[in-house]
Backbone bond lengths (Angstrom), bond angles and torsions (degrees), N, CA, C in turn:
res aa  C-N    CA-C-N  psi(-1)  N-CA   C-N-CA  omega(-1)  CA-C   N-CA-C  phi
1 X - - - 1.464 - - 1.528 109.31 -
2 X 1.130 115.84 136.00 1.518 123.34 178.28 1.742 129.76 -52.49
3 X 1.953 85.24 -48.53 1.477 97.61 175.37 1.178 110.74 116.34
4 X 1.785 147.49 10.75 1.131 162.64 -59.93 1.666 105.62 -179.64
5 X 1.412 98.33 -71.94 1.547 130.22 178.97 1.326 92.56 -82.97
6 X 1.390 113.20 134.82 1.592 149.15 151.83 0.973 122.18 -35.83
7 X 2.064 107.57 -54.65 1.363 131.63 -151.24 1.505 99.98 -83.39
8 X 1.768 114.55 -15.40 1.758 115.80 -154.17 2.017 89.74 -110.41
9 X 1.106 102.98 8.98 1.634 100.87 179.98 1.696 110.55 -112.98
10 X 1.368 128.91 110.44 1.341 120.17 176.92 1.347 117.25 -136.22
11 X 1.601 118.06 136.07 1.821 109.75 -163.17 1.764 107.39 -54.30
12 X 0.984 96.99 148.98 1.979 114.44 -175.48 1.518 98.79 104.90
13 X 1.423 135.31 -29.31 1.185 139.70 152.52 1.508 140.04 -26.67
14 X 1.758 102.35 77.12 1.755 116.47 175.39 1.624 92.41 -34.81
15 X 1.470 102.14 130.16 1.579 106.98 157.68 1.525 122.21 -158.30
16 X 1.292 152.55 132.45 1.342 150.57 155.84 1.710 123.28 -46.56
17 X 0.975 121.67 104.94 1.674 121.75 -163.06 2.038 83.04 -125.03
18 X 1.432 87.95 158.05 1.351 115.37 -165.54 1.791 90.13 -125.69
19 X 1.485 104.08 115.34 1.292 124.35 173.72 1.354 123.73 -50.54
20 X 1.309 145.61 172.71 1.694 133.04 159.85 1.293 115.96 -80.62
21 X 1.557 103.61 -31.35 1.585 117.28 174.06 1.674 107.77 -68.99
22 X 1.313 116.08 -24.84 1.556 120.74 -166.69 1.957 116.43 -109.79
23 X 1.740 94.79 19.21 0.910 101.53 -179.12 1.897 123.73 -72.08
24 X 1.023 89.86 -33.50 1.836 104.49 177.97 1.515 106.33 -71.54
25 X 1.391 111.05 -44.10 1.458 105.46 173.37 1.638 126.34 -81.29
26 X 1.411 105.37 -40.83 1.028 91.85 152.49 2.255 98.85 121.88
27 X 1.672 91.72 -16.81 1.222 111.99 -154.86 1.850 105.87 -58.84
28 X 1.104 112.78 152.21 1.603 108.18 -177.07 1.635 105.64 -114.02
29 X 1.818 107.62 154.05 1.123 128.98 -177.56 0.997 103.71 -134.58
30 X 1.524 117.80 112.96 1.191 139.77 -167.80 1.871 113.89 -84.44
31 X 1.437 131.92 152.14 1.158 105.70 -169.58 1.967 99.45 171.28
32 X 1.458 118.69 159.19 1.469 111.44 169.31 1.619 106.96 -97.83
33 X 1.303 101.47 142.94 1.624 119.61 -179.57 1.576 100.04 -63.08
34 X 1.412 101.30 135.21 1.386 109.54 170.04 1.511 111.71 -113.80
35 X 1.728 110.10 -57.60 1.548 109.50 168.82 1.206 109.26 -112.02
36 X 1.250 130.41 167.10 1.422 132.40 166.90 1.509 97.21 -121.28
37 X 1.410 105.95 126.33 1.836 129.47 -172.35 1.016 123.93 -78.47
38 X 1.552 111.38 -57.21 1.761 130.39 154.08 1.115 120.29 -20.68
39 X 1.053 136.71 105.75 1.783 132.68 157.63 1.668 118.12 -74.11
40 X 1.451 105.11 -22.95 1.482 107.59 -154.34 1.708 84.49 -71.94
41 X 1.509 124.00 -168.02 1.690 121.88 178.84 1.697 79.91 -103.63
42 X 1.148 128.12 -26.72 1.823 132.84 -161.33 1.148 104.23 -132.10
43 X 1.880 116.71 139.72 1.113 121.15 171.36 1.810 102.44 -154.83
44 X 1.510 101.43 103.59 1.622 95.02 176.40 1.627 139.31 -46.69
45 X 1.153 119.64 -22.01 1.262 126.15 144.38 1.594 128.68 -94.31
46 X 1.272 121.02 29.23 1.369 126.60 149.16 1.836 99.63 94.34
47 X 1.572 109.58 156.93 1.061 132.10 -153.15 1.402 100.34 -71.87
48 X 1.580 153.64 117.48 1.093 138.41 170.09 1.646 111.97 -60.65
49 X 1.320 134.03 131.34 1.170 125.69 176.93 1.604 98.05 -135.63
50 X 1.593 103.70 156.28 1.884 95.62 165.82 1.603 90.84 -117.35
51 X 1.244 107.97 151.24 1.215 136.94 -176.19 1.953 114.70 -69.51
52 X 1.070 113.53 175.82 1.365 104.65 172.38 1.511 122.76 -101.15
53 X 1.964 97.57 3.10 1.453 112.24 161.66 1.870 110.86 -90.96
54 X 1.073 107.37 14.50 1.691 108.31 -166.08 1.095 128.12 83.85
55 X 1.524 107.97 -2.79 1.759 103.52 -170.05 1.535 100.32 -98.67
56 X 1.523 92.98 146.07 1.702 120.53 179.45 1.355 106.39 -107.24
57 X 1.557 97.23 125.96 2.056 96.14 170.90 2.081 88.92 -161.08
58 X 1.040 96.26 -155.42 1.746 116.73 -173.80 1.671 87.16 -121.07
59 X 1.023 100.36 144.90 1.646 127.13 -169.16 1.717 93.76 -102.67
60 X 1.454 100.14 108.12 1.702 111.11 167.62 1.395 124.95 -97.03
61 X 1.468 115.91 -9.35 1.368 118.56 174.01 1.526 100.36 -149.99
62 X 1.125 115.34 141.04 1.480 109.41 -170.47 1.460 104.28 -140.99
63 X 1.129 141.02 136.20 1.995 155.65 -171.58 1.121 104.15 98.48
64 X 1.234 140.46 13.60 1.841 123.75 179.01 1.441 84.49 -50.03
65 X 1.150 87.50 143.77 2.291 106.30 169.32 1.407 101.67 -97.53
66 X 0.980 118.23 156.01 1.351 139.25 143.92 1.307 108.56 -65.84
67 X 1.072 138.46 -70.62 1.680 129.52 -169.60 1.539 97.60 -92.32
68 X 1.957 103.01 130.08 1.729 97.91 -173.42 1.670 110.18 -81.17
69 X 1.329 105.59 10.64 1.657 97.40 175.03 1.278 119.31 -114.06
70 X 1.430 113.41 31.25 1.587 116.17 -175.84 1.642 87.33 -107.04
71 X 1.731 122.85 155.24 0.921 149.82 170.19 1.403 108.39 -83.63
């Protein structure tokens, strides 16, 4: 999942979010969803979420699993 949709982001949710500071580069910080920021259901540059380390960015890849054999 991209990270896009609202509906595909939910806290306990492994995801890659792109920092404000890491916006030019581009670099990702990986992490579990704590809040989801976004109100809209869509946001073309990705869902703002803060992490359950505190960090705030837009979610660029969203379902990494924890276990690599779950679907």
């Amino acid at each position: 999942m991209d990270g896009t949709r609202r509906s595909d982001i939910k806290p306990g949710l492994r995801v890659s979010i792109v920092l404000k500071k890491d916006q030019r580069t581009g670099k990702l910080t990986e992490g579990i969803v704590k809040d989801i920021l976004t109100k809209s259901p869509v946001h073309p540059h990705g869902i703002k979420v803060r992490l359950e380390s505190g960090e705030v960015g837009r979610v660029k890849v969203a379902g990494g699993s924890r276990d690599k054999d779950s679907a």
